[in-house]
C-alpha positions as CSV (number, residue, x, y, z in Angstrom):
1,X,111.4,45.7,-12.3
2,X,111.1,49.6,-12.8
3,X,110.7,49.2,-16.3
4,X,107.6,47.1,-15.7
5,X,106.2,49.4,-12.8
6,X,106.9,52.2,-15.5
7,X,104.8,50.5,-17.8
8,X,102.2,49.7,-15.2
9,X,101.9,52.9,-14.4
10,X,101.3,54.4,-17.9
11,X,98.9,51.4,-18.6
12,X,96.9,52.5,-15.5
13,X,96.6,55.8,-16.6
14,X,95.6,55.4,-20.0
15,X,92.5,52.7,-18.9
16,X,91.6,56.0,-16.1
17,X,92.5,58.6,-19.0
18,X,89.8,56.1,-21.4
19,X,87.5,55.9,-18.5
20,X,87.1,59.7,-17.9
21,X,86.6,60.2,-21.5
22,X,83.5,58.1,-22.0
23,X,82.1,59.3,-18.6
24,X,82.4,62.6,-19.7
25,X,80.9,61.9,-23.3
26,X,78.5,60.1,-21.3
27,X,77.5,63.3,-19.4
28,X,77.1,65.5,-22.3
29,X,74.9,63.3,-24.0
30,X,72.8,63.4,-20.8
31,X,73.1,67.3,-20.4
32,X,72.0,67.1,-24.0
33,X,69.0,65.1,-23.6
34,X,68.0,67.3,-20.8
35,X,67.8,70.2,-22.4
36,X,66.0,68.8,-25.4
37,X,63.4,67.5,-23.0
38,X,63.2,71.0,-22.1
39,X,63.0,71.9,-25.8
40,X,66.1,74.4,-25.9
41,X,67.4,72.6,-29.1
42,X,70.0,75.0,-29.6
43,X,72.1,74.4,-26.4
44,X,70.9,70.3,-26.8
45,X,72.8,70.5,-29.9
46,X,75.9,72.0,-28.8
47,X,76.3,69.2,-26.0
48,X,75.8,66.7,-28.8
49,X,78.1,67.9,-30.8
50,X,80.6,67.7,-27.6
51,X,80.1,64.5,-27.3
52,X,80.5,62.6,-31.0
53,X,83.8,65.0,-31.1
54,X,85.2,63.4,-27.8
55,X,83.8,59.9,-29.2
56,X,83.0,59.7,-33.0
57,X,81.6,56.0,-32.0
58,X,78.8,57.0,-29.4
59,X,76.0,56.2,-31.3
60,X,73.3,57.5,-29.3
61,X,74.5,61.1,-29.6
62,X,74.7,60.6,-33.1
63,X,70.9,60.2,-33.4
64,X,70.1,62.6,-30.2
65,X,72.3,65.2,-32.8
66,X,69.4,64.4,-35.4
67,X,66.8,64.9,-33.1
68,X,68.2,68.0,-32.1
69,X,68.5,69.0,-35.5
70,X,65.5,68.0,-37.2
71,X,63.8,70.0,-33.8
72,X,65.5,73.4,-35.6
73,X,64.7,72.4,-38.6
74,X,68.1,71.8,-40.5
75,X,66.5,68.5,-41.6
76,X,69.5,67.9,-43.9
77,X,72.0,68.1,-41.3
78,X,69.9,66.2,-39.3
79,X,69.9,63.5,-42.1
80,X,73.7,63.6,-41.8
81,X,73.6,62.7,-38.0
82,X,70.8,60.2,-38.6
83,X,74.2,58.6,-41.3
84,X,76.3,58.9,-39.0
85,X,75.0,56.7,-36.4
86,X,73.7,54.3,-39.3
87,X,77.2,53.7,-40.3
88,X,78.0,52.5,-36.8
89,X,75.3,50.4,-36.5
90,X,73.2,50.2,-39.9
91,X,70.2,48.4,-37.5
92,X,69.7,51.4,-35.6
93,X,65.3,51.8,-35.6
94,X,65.9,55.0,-33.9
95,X,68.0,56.5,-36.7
96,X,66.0,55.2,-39.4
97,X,62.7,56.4,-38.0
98,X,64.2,60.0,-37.8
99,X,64.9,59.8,-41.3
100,X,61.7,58.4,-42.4
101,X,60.7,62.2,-40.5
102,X,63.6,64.5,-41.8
103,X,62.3,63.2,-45.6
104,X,58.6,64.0,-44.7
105,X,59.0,67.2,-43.5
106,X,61.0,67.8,-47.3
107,X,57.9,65.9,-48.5
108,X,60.7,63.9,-50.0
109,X,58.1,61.0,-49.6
110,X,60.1,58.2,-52.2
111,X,63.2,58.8,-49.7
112,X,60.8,58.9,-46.5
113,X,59.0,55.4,-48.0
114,X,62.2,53.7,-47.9
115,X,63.8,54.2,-44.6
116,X,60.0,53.7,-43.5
117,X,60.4,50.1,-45.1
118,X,63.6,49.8,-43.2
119,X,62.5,50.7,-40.1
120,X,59.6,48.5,-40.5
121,X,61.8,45.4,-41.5
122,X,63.7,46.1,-38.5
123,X,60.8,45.8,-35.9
124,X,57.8,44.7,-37.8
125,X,55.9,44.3,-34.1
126,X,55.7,47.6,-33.8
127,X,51.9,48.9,-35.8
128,X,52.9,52.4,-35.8
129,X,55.6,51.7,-38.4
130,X,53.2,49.8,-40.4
131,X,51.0,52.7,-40.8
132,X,53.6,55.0,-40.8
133,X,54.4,53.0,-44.5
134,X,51.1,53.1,-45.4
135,X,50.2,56.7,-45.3
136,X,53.9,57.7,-47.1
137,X,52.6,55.1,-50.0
138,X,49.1,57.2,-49.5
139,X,51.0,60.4,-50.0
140,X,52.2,59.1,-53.0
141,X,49.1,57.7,-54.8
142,X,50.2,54.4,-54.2
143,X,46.7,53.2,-52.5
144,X,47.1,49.4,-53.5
145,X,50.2,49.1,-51.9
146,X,49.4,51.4,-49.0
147,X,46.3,49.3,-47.8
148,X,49.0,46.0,-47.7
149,X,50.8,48.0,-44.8
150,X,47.7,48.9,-43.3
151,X,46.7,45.0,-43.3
152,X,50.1,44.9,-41.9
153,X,49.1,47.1,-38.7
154,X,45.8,45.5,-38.7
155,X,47.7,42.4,-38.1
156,X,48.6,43.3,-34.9
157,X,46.0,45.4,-33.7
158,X,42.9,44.2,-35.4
159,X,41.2,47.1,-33.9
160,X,43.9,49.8,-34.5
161,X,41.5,52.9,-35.4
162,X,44.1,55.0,-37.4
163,X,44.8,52.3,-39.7
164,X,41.0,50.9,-40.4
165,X,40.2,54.9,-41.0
166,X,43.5,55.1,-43.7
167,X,42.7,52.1,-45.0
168,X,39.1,52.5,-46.1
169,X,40.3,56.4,-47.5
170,X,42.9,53.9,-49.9
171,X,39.9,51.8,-50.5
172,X,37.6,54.8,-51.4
173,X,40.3,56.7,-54.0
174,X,40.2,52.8,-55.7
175,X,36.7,52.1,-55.7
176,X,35.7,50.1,-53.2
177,X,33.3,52.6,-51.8
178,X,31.5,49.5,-50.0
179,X,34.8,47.7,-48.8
180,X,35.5,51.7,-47.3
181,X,31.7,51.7,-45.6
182,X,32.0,48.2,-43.8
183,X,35.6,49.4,-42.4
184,X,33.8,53.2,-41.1
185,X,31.0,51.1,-39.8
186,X,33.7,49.0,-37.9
187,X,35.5,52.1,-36.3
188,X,32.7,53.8,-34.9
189,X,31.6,50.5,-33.4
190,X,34.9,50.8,-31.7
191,X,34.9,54.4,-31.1
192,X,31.7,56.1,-31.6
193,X,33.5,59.8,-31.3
194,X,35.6,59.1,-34.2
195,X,33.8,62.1,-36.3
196,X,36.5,61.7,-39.2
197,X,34.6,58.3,-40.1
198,X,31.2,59.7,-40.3
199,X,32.4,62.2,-42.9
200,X,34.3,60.0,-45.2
201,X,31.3,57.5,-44.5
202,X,29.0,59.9,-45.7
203,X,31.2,60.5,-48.8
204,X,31.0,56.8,-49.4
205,X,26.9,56.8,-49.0
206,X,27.1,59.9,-51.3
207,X,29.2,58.6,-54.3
208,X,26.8,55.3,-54.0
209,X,23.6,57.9,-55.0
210,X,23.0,57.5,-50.7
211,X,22.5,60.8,-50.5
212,X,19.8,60.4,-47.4
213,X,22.4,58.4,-45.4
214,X,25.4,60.4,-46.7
215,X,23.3,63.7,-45.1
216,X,22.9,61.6,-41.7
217,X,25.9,60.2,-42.0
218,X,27.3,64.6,-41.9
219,X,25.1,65.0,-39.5
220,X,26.5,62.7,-37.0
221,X,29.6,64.3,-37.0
222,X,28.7,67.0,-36.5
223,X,26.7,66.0,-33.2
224,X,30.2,65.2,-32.1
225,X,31.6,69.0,-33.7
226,X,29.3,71.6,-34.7
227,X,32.6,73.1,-36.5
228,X,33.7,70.5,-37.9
229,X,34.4,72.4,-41.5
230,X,34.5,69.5,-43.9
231,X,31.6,68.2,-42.8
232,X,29.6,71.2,-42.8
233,X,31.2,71.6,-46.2
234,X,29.7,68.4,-47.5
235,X,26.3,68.4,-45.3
236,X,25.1,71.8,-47.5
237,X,26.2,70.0,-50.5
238,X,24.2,67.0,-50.2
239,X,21.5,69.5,-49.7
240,X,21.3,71.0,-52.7
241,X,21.7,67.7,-54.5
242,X,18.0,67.2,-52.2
243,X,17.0,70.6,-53.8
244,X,17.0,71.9,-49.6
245,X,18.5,75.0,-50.7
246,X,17.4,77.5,-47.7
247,X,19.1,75.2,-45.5
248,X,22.1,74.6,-47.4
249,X,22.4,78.2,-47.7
250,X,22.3,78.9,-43.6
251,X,25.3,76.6,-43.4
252,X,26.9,78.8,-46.6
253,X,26.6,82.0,-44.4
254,X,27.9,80.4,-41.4
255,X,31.5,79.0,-43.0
């Protein structure tokens, strides 16, 4: 009988011993986040690293680790975390998506593209992964495949801004300068402020020998921001193509 009461006892307090551990893993992954949320990444990190050494399993602080590190900058270590938690749980968006950012930052973009795939596969309702795709395809000339993700985000968000405005830039660098117009036409129907669309529009109008509507087309944006460099850029170009060269020039002395 005190055999068994021995053993009671010692089963008691290893569940309390197993108990304390996780709590207190538990608290310096929240110590952790809090100091990331107050962006002092350093001391985040050290509480991170506390916590996968008391429980090489906790998967969160395995990817709050990456964050922490991709925050400094050691975007290889932060990789590293990002593997960490991925062998735990290979279906782990989180750790993925920080991947996908560690490998921009190294403009790595082949690498970026395919955790970006994975993360989309993984939650393909989300549009921000979708375009996320896109524009690491874009990075790498890819434009064909690049406007498929777009479609992708357009999918869910027919009126998704960001990804009409990417997607008629892939359309542009391929060709379809008119495609490329109707899709800037649609986004300033939806957001007349959107001043990047007036720009590329008028370099769609311009590359169609539109040079009148490419110059209003400048114009417009620049309603929306007199400094709006690009556009002042391509406004005195177009014209001197419409042989308007005092004026171009007054935009020349002003950049």
């Amino acid at each position: 009988m005190r055999k068994l009461r021995s053993i009671s006892v010692v089963l008691c307090l290893f569940i309390l011993s197993a108990i304390c551990v996780a709590e207190e893993t538990e608290y310096f992954d929240y110590k952790g986040s809090q100091l990331y949320a107050s962006k002092n990444y350093t001391n985040a990190l050290a509480y991170f690293e506390k916590a996968v050494t008391q429980d090489p399993n906790y998967i969160d602080s395995w990817v709050h680790k990456g964050d922490a590190q991709r925050a400094l900058k050691d975007y290889n270590g932060s990789i590293q975390s990002y593997n960490a938690a991925l062998k735990i749980a290979s279906n782990k968006t989180a750790a993925w998506s920080g991947i996908v950012e560690d490998y921009t930052a190294l403009k790595e973009y082949a690498n970026a593209s395919a955790a970006a795939a994975r993360a989309t596969e993984l939650d393909n309702k989300t549009k921000t992964n979708w375009l996320r795709e896109g524009n690491l395809l874009q990075a790498q000339g890819m434009y064909q495949e690049s406007v498929a993700k777009y479609d992708g985000a357009l999918a869910l968000d027919p009126q998704y801004k960001d990804a009409l405005y990417k997607k008629a830039t892939s359309l542009m660098v391929t060709g379809n300068n008119t495609g490329a117009s109707h899709l800037f036409a649609q986004i300033l129907q939806i957001d007349p402020k959107y001043k990047q669309a007036y720009n590329a529009e008028g370099i769609a109008f311009e590359a169609n020998g539109k040079y009148i509507e490419a110059l209003q087309a400048y114009e417009n944006a620049l309603e929306i921001d007199p400094a709006y460099s690009q556009a002042l850029v391509n406004k005195m170009h177009m014209l001197l193509v419409l042989k308007k060269q005092n004026e171009a020039m007054q935009i020349f002395l002003k950049i």
